[in-house]
N, C-alpha and C positions, 0 to 999 in steps of 0.2 A: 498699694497701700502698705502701713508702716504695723506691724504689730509690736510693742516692745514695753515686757515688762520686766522683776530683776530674778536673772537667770534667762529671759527668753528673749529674743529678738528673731523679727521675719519680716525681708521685704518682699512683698508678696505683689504679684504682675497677671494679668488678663487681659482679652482682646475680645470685646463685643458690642454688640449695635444697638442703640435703639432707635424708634419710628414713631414718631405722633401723627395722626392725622383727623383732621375734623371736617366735618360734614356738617353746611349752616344754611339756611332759611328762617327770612324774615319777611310777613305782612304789615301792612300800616298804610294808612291813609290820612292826606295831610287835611287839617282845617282850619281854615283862613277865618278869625276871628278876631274883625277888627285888626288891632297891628300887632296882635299875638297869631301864632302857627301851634297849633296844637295837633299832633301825632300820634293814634293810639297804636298800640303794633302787639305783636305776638312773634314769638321767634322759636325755633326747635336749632337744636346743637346735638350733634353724636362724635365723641371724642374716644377715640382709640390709641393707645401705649402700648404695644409690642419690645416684647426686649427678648436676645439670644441670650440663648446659653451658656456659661463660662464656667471653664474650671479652673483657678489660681493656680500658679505654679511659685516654688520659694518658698516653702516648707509645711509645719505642722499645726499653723493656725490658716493654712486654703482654704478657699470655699470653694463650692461646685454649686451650679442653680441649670435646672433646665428651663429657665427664661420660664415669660408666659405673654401673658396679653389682660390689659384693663379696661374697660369700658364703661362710657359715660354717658347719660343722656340729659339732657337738660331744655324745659321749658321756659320761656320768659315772658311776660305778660307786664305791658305797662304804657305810658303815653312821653313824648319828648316834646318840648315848652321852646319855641324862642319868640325872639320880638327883638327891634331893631330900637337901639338907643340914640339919636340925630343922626347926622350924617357918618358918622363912622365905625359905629359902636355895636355891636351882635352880642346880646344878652341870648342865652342857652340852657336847657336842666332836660336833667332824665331823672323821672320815677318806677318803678318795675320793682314785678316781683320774681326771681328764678328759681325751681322747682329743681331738684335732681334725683335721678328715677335712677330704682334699684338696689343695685349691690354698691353703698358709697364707699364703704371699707376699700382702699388697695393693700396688696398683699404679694407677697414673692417667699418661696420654699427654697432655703440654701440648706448647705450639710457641710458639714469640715471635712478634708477630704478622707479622714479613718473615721466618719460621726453619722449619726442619726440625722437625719432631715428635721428643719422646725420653721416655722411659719410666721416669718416680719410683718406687721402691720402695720401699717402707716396711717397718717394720718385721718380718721375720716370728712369727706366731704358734706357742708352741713346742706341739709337734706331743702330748706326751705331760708333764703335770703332776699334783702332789700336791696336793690340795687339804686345808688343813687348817684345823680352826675351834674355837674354845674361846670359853666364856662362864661369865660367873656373874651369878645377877641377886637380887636380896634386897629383902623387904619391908619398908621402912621403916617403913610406918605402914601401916593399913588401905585409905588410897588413893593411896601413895606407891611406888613400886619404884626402884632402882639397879640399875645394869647396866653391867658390862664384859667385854668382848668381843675376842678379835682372830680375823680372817680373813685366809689369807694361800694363794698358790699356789709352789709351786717345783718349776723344770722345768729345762733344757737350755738357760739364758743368760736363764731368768726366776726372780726373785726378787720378788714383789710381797708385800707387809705392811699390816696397816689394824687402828687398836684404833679402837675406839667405846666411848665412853662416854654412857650414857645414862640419862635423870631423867622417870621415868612419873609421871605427876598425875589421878589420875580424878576427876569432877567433876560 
């Protein structure tokens, strides 16, 4: 990284790792209702972030962090909707709700390498969100499909949104 203001400049250099790893279960049971599929389900999630410890080298704006680890748990409770539109046509939604347990704050302890130690906080994760999901996917041809999608959460100062649009080829 680049520090440079007038009078100082530092290109400043580190080498470290980090690890995510999640741990996921989901129940749900499908119901044939008429020509809707209704799925209620429940799901558990444990997300872990591990990061090593680095210390900058390239001058008087380094940092040093002795790394740490974050962790997350998350509940989801909610039901998934489809139904078949003629022959080609797959109408799709998810409603849920997801819970996140704990310490949501993440956080990391750097220090400049002649400094005191101080403690970054990041974003927090909001605690209780909506999760919502809609889709349509349709047959082109026999080994073609179309598909659009959005997935989106809103919670307590989160607003997140995603369309996918997608082109299946079998072959």
């Amino acid at each position: 990284r680049s520090v440079g203001f007038t009078g100082f400049a530092n290109n400043l250099k580190a080498d470290y790792d980090v690890s995510t790893a999640q741990v996921f279960g989901e129940i749900g049971r499908r119901i044939d209702m008429g020509t809707v599929a209704l799925e209620p389900f429940a799901g558990l999630a444990y997300v872990n972030v591990d990061a090593d410890g680095f210390t900058e080298s390239g001058g008087a704006a380094a940092l040093r962090s002795g790394g740490g680890s974050t962790d997350a748990t998350f509940s989801t409770l909610g039901v998934r909707a489809s139904t078949q539109v003629g022959e080609a046509t797959r109408l799709r939604g998810t409603v849920g709700w997801r819970h996140a347990f704990g310490d949501r704050t993440p956080s990391s302890t750097h220090a400049f390498a002649t400094g005191n130690a101080f403690t970054v906080a990041g974003v927090p994760l909001a605690r209780d969100v909506a999760v919502l999901e809609a889709g349509v996917e349709t047959q082109l041809q026999r080994n073609m499909t179309l598909g659009v999608s959005y997935a989106g959460q809103l919670g307590d100062g989160l607003k997140d949104h995603g369309l996918k649009v997608s082109l299946g080829w079998k072959f």
